[in-house]
Phi, psi and omega in degrees: 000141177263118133262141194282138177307143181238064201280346175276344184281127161313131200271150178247129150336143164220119189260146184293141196286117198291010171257351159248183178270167168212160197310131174261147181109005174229149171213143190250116174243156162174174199202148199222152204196112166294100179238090024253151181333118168070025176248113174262152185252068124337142173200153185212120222225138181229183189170110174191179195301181199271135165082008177265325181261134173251117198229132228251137153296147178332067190320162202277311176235097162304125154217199197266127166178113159329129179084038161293326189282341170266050160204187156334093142234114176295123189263144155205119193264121179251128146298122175238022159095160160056020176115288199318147185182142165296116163257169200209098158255125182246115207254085166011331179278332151131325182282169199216164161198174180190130178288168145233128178227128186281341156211163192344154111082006206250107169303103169337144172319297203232169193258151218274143191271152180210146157272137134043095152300145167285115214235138156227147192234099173225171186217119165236149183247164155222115180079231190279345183253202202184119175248125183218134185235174158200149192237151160210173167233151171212139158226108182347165161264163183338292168311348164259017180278354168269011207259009198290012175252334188311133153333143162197132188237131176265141186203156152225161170236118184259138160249142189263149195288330210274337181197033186040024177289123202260144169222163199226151191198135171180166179298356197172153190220080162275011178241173182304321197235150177308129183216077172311332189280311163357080154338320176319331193262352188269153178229143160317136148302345167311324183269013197268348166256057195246328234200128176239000000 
């Protein structure tokens, strides 16, 4: 499967959450790109040492599938107005899954219909060091195709290969304990290619 690079948005830093531990020897980037109504861009850029991270190969057949996040995952939180917002989880693997919550942490009735994001995942090493991306397109429902200025946080939760310990990464961290839906923590896309 292709998904096309969105090698022109400049990728933003993602800092590890200071309450918790997080690996040393790694740094996290990423960058999202509105490129036609209701079509989102993701690319997610990792870097640590080699043999460290656990990221699982491509499944044979990717589905819808819960509980991504207690393992190796890529985030993307959409503002849609009013309170309201998307989540987004993408798994190296291939599999995905995604909320609607009409307010803080408060889960939509039904879960928002979507097709399949195209998910592509790789790991390359040199020496000691260890590169690992995973790129998608998702495409939004109608009703979020006015959102390409809406806040949006980008996050991942890494898992270590070695004793399965989660780090939390995002553009920001305002609370004590790791949240991605904390808007607070969200940036207008316009602005996520402001910074390299």
């Amino acid at each position: 499967m292709v998904v096309p690079s969105i090698a022109e948005a400049p990728l933003r830093w993602l800092a590890p959450h200071p309450g918790q531990p997080a690996p040393a020897g790694y740094s996290v980037r990423a960058a999202a790109a509105w490129t036609g109504p209701g079509q989102l861009r993701l690319r997610f850029d990792v870097r640590g040492p080699a043999g460290t991270l656990r990221w699982p190969a491509s499944a044979h057949l990717p589905e819808r599938r819960d509980g991504l996040w207690q393992h190796t995952c890529c985030e993307a939180f959409i503002q849609a107005g009013g309170g309201s917002y998307l989540e987004l989880n993408l798994a190296p693997e291939g599999h995905w899954a995604a909320y609607a919550f009409t307010g803080y942490r408060k889960r939509a009735a039904r879960a928002p219909e979507l097709a399949a994001p195209r998910v592509v995942a790789a790991t390359t090493q040199d020496g000691d060091a260890g590169h690992w991306t995973l790129q998608a397109v998702v495409e939004l429902p109608l009703a979020m195709a006015m959102a390409t200025h809406a806040p949006l946080g980008l996050c991942a939760v890494l898992e270590s290969a070695r004793d399965a310990t989660l780090s939390y990464w995002a553009l920001a961290h305002p609370r004590a304990q790791p949240d991605f839906h904390d808007a607070a923590g969200h940036l207008p896309t316009k602005d996520l290619g402001n910074s390299t």
